[in-house]
N, CA, C and O of each residue as an XYZ file, in Angstrom:
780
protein
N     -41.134      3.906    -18.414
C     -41.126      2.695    -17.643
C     -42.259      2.741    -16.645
O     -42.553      3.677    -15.901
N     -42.793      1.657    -16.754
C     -43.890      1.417    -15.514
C     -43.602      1.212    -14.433
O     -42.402      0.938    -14.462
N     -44.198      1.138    -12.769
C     -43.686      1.326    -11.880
C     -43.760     -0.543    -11.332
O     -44.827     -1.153    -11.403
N     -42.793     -1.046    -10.949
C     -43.429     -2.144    -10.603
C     -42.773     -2.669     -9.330
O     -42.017     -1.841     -8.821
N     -42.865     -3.785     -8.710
C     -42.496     -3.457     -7.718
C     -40.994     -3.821     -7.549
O     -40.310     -3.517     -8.526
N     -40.222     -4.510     -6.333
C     -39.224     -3.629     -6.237
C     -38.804     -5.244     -6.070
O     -39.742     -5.806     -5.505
N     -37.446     -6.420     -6.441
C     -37.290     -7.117     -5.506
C     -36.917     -6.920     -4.385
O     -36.222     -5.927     -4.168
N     -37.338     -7.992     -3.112
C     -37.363     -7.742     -1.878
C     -36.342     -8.356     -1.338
O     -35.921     -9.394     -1.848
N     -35.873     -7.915     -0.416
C     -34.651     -8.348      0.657
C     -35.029     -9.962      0.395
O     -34.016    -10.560      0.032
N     -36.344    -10.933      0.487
C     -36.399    -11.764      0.706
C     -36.529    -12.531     -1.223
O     -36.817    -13.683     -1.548
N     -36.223    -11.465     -2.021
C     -36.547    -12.190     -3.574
C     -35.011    -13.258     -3.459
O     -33.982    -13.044     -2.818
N     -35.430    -14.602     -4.480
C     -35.061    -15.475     -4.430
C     -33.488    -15.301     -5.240
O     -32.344    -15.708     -5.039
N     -34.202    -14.429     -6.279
C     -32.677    -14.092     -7.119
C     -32.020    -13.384     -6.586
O     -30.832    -13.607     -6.816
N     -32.300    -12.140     -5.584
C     -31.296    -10.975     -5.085
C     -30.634    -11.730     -4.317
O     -29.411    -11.828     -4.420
N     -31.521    -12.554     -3.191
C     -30.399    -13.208     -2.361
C     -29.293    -14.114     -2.896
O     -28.093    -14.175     -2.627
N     -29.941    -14.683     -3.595
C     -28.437    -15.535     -4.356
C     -27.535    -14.387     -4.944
O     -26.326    -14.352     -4.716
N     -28.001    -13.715     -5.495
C     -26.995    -12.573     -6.184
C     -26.155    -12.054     -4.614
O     -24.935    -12.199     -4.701
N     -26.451    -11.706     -3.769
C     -26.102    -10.897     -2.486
C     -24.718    -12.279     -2.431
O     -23.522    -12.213     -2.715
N     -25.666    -13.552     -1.884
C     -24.869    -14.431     -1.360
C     -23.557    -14.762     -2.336
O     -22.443    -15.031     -1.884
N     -23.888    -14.694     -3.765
C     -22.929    -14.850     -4.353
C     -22.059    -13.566     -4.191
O     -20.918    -13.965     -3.958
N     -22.085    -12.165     -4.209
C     -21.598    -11.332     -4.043
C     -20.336    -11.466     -2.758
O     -19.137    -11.222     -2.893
N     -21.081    -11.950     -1.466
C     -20.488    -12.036     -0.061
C     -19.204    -12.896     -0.625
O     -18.120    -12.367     -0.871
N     -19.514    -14.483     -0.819
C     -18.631    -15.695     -1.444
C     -17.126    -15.015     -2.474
O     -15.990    -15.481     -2.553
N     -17.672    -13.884     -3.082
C     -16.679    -13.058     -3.898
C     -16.145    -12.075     -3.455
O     -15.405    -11.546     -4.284
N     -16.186    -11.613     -2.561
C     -15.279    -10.683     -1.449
C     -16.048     -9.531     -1.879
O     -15.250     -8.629     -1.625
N     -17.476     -8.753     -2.553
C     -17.679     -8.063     -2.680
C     -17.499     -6.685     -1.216
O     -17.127     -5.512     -1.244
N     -17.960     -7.562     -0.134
C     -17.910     -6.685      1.047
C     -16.472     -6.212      1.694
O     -16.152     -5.653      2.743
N     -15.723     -6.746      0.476
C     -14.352     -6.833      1.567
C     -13.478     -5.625     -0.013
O     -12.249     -5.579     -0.070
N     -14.104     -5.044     -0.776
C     -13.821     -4.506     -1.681
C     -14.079     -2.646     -1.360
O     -15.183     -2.159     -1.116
N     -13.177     -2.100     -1.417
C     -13.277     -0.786     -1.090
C     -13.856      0.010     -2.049
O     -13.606     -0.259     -3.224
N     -14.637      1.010     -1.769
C     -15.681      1.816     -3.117
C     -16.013      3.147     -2.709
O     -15.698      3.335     -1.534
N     -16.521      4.103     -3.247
C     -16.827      5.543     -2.988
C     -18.161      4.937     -2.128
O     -19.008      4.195     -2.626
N     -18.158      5.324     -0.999
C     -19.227      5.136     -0.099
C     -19.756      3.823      1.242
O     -20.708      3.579      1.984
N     -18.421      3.297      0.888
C     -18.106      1.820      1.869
C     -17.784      0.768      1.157
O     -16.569      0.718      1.345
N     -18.160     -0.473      0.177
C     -17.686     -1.317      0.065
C     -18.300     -1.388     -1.059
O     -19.355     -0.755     -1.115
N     -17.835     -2.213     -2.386
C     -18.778     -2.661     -3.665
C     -20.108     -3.254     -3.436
O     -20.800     -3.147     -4.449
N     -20.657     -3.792     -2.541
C     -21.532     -4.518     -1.805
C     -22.538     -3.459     -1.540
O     -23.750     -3.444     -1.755
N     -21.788     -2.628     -1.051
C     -23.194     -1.381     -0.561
C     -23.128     -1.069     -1.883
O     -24.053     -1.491     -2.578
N     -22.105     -0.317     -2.503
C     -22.633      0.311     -3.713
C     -23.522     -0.737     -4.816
O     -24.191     -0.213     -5.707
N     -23.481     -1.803     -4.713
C     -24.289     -2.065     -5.598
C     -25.636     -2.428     -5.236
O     -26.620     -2.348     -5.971
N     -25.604     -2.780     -4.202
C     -27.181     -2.724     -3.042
C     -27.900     -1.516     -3.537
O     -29.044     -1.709     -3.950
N     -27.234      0.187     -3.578
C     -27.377      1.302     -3.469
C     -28.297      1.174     -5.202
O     -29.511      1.304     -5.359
N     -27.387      0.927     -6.162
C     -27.493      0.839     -7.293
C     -28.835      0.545     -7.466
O     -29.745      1.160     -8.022
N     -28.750     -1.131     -6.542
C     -30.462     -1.661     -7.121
C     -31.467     -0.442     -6.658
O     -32.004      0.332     -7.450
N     -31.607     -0.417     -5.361
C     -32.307      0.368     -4.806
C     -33.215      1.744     -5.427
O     -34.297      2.276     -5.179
N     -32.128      1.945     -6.331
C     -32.217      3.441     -6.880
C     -33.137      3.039     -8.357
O     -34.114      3.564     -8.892
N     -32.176      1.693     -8.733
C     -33.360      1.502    -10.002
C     -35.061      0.957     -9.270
O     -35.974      1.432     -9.945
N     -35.369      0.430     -8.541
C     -36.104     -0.236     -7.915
C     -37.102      1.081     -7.395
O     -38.318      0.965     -7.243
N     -36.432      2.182     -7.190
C     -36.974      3.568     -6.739
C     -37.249      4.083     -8.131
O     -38.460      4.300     -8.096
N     -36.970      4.290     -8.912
C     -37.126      4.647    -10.434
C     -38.037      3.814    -11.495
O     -38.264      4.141    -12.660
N     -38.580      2.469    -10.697
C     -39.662      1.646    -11.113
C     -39.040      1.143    -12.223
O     -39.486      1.505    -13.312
N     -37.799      0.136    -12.187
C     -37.338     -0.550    -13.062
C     -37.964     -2.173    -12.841
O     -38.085     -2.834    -11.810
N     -38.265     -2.466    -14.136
C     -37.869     -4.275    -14.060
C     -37.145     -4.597    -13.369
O     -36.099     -3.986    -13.150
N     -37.596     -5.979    -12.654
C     -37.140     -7.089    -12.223
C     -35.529     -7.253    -12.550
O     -34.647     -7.238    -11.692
N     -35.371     -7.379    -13.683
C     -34.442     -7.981    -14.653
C     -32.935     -6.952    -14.383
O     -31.800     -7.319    -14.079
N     -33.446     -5.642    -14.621
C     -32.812     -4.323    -14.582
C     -32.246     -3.838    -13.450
O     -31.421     -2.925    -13.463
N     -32.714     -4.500    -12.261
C     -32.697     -4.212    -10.685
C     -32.082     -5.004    -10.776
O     -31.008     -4.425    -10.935
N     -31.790     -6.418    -10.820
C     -30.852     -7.419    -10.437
C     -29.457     -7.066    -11.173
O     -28.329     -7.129    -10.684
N     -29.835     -6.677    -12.488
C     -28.346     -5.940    -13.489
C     -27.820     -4.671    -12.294
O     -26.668     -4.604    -11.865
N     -28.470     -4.126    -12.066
C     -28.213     -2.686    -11.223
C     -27.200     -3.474    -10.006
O     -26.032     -3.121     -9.841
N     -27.929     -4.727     -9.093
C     -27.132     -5.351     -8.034
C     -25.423     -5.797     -8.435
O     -24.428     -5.581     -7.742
N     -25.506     -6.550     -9.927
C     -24.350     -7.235    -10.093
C     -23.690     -6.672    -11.668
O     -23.502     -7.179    -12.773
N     -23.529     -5.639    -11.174
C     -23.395     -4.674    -12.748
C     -22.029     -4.538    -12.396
O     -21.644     -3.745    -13.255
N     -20.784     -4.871    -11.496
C     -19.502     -5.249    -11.349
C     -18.906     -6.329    -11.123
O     -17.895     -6.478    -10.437
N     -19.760     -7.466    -11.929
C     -19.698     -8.448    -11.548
C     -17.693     -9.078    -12.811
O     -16.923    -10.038    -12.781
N     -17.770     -8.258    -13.334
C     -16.894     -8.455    -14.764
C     -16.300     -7.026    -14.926
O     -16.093     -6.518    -16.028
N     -16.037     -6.404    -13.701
C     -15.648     -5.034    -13.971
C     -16.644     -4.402    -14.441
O     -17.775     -4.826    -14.680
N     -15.956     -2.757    -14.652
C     -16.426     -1.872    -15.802
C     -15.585     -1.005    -16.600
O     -14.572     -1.111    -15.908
N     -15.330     -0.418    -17.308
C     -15.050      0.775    -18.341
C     -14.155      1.431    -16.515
O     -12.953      1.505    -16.260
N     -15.160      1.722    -15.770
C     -14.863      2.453    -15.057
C     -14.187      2.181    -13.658
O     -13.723      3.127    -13.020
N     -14.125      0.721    -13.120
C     -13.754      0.253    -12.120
C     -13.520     -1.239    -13.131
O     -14.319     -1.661    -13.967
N     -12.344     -1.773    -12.800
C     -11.346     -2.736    -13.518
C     -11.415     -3.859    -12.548
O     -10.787     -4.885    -12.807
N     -12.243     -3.755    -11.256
C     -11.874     -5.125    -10.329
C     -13.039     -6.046    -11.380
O     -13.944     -5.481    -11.992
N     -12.827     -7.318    -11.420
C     -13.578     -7.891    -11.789
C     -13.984     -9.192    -11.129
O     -13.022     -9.948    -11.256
N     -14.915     -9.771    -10.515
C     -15.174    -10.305     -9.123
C     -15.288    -11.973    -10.018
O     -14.637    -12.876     -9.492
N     -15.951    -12.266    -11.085
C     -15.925    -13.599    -12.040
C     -15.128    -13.135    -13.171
O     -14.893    -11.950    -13.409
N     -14.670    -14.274    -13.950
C     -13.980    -13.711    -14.846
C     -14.630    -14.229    -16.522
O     -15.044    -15.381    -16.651
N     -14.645    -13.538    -17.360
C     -15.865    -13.921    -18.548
C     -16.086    -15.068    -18.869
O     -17.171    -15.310    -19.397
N     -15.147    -16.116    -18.658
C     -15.965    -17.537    -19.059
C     -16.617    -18.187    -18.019
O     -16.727    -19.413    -17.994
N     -17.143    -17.303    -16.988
C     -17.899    -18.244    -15.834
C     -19.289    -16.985    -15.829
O     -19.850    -16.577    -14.812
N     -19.595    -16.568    -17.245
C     -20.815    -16.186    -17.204
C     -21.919    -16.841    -16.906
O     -22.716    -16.431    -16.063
N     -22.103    -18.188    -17.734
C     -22.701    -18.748    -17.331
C     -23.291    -18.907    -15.292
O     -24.422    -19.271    -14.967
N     -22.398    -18.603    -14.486
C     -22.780    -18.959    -13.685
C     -23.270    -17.875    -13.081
O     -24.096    -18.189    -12.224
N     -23.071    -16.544    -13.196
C     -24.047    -15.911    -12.764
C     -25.689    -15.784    -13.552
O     -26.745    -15.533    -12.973
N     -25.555    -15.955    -14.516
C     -27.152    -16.371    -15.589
C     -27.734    -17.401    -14.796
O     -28.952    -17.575    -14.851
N     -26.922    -18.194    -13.972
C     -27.980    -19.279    -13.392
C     -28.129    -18.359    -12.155
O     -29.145    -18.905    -11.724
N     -27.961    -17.685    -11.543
C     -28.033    -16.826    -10.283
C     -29.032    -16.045    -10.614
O     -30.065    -16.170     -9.957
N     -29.006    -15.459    -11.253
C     -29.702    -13.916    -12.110
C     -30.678    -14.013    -13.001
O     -31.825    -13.567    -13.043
N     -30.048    -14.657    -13.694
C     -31.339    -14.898    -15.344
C     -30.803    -14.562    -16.823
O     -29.893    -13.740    -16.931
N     -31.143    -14.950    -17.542
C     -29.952    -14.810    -18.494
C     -29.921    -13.106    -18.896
O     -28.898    -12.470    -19.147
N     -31.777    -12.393    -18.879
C     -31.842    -11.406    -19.056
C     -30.775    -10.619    -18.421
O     -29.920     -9.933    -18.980
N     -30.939    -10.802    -17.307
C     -30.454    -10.029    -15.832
C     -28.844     -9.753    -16.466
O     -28.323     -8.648    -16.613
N     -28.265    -11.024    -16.773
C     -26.812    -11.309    -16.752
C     -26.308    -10.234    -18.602
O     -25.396     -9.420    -18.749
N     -27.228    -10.673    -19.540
C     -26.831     -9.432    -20.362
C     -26.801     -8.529    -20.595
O     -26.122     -7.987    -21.468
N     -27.707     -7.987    -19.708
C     -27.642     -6.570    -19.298
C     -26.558     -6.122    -18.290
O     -26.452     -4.906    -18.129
N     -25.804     -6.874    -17.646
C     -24.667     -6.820    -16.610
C     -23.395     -6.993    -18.116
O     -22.419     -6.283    -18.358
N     -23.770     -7.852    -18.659
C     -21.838     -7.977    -19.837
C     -22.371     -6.875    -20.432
O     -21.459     -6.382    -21.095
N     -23.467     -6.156    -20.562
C     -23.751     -4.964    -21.802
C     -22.922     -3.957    -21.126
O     -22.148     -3.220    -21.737
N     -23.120     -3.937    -19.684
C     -22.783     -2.625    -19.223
C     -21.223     -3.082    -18.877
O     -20.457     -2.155    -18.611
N     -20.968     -3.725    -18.868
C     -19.718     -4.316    -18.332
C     -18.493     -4.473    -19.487
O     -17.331     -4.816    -19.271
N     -19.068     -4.141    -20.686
C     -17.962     -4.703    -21.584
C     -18.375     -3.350    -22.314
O     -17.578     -3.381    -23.252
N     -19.134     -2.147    -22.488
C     -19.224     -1.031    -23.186
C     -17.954     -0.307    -23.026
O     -17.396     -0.157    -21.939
N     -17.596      0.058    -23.956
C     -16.487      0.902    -24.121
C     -16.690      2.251    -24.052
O     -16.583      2.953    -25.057
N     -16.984      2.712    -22.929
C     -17.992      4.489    -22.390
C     -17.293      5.456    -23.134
O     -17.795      6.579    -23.083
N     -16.198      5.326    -23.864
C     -15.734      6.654    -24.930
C     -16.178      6.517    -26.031
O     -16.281      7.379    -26.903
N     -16.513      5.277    -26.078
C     -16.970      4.671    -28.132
C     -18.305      5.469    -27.864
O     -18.707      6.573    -28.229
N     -18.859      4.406    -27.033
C     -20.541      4.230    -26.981
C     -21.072      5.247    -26.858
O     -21.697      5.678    -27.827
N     -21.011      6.246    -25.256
C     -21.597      7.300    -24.999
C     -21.916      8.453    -25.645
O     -22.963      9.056    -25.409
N     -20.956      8.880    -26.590
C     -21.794      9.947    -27.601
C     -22.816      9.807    -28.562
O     -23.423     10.748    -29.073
N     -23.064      8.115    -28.890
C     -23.923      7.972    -29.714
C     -25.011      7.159    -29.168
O     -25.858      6.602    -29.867
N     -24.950      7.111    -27.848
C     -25.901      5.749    -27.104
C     -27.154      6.468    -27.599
O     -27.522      5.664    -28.456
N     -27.877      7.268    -27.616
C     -29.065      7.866    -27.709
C     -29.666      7.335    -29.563
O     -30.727      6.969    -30.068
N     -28.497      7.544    -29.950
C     -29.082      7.353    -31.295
C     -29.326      6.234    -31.767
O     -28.497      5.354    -31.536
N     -30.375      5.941    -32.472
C     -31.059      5.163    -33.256
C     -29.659      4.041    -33.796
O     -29.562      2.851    -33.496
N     -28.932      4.641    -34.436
C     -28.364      3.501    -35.137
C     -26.466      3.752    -34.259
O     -25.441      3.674    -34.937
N     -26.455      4.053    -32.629
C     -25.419      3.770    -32.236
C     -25.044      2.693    -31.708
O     -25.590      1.961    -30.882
N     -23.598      2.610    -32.496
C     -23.513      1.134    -31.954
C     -22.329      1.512    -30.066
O     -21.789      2.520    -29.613
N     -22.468     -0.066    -29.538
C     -21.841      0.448    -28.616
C     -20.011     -0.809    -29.143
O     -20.231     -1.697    -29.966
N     -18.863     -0.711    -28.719
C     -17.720     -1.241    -29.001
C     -17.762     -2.156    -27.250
O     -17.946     -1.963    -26.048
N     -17.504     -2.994    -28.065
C     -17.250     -4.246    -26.742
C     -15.996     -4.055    -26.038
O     -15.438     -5.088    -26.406
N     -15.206     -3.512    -25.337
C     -14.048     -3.179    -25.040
C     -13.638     -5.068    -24.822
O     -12.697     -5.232    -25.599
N     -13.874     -6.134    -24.287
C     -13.222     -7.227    -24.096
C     -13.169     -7.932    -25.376
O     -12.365     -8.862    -25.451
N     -13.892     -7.648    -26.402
C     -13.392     -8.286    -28.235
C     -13.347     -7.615    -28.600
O     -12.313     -7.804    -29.241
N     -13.794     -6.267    -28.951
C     -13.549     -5.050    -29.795
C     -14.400     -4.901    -30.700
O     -14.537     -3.878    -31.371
N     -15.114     -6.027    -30.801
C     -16.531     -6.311    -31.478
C     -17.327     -4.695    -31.408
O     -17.165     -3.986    -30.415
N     -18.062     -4.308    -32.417
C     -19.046     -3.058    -32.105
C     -20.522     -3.794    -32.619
O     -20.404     -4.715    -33.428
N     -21.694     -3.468    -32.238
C     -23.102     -3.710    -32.233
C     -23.825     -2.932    -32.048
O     -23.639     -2.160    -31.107
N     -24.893     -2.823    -32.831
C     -25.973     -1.715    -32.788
C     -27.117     -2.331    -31.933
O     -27.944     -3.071    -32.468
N     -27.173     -2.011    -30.520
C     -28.119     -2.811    -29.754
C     -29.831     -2.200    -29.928
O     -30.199     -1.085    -30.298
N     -30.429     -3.067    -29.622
C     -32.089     -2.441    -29.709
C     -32.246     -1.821    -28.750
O     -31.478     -1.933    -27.794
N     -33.785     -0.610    -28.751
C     -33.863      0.465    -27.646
C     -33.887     -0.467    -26.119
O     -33.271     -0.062    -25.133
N     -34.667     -1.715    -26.110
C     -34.320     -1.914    -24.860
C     -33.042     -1.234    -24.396
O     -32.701     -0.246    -23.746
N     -32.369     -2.520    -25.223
C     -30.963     -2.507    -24.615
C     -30.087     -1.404    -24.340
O     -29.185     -1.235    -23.520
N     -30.523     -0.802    -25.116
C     -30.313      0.782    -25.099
C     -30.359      1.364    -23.444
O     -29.589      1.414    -22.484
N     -31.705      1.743    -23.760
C     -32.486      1.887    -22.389
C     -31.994      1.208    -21.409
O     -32.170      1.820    -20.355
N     -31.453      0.215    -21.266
C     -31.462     -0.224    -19.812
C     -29.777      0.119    -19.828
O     -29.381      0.515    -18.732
N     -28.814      0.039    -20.799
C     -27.686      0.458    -20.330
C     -27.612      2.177    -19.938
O     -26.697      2.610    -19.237
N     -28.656      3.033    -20.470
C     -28.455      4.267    -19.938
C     -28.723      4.773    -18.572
O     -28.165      5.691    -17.972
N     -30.262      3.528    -17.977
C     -30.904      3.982    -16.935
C     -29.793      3.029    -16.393
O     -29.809      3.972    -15.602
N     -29.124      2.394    -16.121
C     -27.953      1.605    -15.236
C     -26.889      2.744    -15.144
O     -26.790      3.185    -13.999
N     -26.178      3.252    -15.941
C     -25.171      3.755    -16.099
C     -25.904      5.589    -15.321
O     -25.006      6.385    -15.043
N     -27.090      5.987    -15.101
C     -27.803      7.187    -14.294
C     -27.470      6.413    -13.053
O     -26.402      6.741    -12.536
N     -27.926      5.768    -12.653
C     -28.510      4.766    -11.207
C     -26.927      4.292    -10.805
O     -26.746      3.870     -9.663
N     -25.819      4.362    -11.720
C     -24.404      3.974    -11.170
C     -23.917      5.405    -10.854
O     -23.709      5.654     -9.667
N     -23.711      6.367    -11.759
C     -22.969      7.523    -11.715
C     -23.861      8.459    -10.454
O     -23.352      9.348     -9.771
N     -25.060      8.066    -10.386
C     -25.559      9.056     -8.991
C     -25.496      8.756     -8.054
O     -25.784      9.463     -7.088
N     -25.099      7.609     -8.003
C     -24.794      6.785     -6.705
C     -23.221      7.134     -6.143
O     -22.964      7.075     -4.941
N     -22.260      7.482     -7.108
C     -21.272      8.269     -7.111
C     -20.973      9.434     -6.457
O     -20.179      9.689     -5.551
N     -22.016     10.318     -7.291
C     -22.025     11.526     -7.431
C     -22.882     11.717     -5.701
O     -22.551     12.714     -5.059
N     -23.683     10.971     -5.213
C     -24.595     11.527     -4.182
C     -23.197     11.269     -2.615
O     -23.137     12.056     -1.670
N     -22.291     10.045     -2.761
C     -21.614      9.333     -1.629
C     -20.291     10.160     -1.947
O     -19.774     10.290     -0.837
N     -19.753     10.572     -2.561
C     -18.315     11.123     -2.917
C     -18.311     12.636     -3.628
O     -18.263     12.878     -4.834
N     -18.383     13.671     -2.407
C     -18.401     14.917     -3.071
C     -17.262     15.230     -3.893
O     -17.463     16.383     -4.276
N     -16.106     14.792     -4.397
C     -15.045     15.148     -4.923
C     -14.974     14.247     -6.156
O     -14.198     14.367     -7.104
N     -16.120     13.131     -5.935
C     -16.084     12.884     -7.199
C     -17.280     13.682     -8.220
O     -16.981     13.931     -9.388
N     -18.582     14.034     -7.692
C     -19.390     15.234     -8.099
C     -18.972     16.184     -8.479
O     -19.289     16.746     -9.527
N     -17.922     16.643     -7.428
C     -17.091     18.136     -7.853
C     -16.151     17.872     -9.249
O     -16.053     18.732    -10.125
N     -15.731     17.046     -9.292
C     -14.731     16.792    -10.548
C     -15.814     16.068    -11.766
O     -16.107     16.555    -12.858
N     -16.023     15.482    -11.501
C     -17.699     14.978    -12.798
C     -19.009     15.270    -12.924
O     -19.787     14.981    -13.833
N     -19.188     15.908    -11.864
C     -20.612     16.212    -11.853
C     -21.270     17.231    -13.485
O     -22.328     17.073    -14.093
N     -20.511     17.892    -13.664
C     -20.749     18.793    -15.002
C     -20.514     17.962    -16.120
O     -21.285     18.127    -17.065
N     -19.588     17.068    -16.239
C     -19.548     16.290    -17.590
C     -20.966     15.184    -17.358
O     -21.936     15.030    -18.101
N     -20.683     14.600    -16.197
C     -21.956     13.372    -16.112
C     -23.342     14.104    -16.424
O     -24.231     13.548    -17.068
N     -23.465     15.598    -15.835
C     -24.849     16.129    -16.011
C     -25.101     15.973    -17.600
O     -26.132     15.491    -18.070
N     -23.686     16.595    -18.583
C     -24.509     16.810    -20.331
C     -24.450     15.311    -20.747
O     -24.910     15.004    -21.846
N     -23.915     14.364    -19.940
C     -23.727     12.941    -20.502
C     -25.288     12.369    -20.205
O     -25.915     11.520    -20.839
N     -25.607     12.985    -19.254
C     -26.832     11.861    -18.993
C     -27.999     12.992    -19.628
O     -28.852     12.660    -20.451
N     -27.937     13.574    -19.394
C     -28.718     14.872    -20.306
C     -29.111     14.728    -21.769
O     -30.257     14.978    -22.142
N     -27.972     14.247    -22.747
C     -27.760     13.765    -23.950
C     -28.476     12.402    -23.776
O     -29.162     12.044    -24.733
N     -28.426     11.705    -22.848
C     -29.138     10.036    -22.809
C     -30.284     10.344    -22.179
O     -30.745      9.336    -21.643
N     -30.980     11.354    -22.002
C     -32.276     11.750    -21.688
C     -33.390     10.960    -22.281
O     -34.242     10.338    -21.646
N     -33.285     11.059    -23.555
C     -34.026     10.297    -24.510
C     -34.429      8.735    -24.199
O     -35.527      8.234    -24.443
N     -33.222      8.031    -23.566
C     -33.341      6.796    -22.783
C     -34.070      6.761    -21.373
O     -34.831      5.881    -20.972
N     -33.708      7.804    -20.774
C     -34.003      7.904    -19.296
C     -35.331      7.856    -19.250
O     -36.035      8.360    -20.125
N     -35.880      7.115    -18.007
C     -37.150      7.469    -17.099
C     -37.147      8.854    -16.946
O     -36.222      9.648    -17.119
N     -38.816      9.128    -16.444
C     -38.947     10.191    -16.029
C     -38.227     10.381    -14.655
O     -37.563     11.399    -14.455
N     -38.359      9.374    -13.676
C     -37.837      9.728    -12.566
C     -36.126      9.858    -12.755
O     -35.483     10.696    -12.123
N     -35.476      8.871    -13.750
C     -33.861      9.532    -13.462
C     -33.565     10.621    -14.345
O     -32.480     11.199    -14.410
N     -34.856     10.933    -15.197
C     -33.927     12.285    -15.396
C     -34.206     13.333    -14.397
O     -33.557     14.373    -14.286
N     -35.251     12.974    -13.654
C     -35.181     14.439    -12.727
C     -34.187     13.973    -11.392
O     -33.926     14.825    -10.543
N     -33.657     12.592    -11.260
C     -32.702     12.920    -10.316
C     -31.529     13.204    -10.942
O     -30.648     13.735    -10.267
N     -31.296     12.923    -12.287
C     -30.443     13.648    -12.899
C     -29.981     15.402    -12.766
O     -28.886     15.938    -12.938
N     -31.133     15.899    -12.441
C     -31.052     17.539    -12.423
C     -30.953     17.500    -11.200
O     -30.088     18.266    -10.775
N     -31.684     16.705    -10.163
C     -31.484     17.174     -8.921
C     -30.275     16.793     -7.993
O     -30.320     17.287     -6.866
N     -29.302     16.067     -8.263
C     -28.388     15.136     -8.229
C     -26.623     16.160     -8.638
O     -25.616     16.279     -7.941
N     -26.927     16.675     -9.946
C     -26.304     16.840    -10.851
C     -26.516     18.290    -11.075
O     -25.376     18.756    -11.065
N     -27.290     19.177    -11.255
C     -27.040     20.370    -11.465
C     -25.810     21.147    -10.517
O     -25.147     20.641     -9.612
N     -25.752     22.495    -11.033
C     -25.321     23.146    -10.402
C     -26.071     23.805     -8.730
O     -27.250     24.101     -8.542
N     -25.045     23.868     -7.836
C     -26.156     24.675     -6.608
C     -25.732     25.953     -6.453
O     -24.800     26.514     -5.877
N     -26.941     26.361     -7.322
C     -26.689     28.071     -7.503
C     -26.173     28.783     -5.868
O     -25.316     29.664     -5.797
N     -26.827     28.243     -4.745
C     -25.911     28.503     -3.493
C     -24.410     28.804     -3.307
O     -23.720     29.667     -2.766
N     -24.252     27.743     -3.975
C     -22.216     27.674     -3.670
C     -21.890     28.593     -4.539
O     -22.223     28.891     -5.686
N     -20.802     29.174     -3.340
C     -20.002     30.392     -3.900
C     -19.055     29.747     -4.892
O     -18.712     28.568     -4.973
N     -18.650     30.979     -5.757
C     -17.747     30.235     -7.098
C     -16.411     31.461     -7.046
O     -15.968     31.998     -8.061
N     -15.952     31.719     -5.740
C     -15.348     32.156     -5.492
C     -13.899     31.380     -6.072
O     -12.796     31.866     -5.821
């Protein structure tokens, strides 16, 4: 991925995304590290630091917009997609139902590969997506889980070793920069006693 720049506090889509976020109680939603609001602020940030698209950074902001696999609040509910695509972009917004409707036990062992498909957990539908799509659900799903892993030591301590061979295995997808915050994030700290 090329480095490009970052949207800004003042980009036209984040703020509507933010404002729509506020309007949806995002700030009033409890999360590993203060509120869904920060964490997904955090999210963009990190892709935006990792020199993601436009498109990918705004997915990173509203990537709980419909739940996930992993957090079940869901702030719109799927037939008012449309209205975040007019907020976001349509790009923006399928890359948010990609990550939002993956079924992370189907998908994740085979996301790397060429012909894995991922299972829609809300139809059950399965699809073999292209490397974009690929790619941007792996570098979302780095840029979500380290955002985790960096604000909630007990959730690091309890996942940090599975998320390391998970994102390790999706290496192949990853930027250069998240796989090395992948190691740096995620390894072991040969420091700590293992008493």
């Amino acid at each position: 991925m090329s480095a490009s720049p970052a949207p800004s506090a003042s980009s036209p889509a984040s703020d509507r995304a933010v404002a729509l976020l506020h309007a949806l109680g995002a700030d009033g939603i409890a999360h590993p590290g203060g509120t869904l609001l920060v964490h997904l602020l955090r999210v963009q940030e990190q892709l935006a630091a990792w020199g993601a698209r436009p498109a990918l950074q705004l997915a990173g902001l509203c990537h709980a917009f419909y739940g996930t696999d992993g957090f079940p609040t869901a702030l719109l509910p799927l037939d008012r997609r449309t209205e975040l695509a007019a907020v976001i972009g349509t790009e923006a917004e399928a890359i948010v139902y990609l990550y939002a409707s993956c079924d992370r036990r189907a998908a994740y062992p085979t996301l790397a590969d060429p012909g894995g498909a991922v299972r829609d957990r809300f139809t059950g539908d399965a699809r073999v997506p292209g490397p974009r799509p690929r790619r941007d659900l792996a570098e979302l799903t780095a840029a979500n889980e380290l955002d985790l892993a960096r604000v909630d030591p007990s959730f690091r301590e309890q996942w940090g070793p599975a998320l390391l061979t998970l994102l390790t295995r999706l290496g192949p997808l990853l930027s250069r920069p998240a796989r090395s915050a992948c190691r740096t994030v995620l390894a072991p700290d040969p420091g700590r006693s293992r008493d």
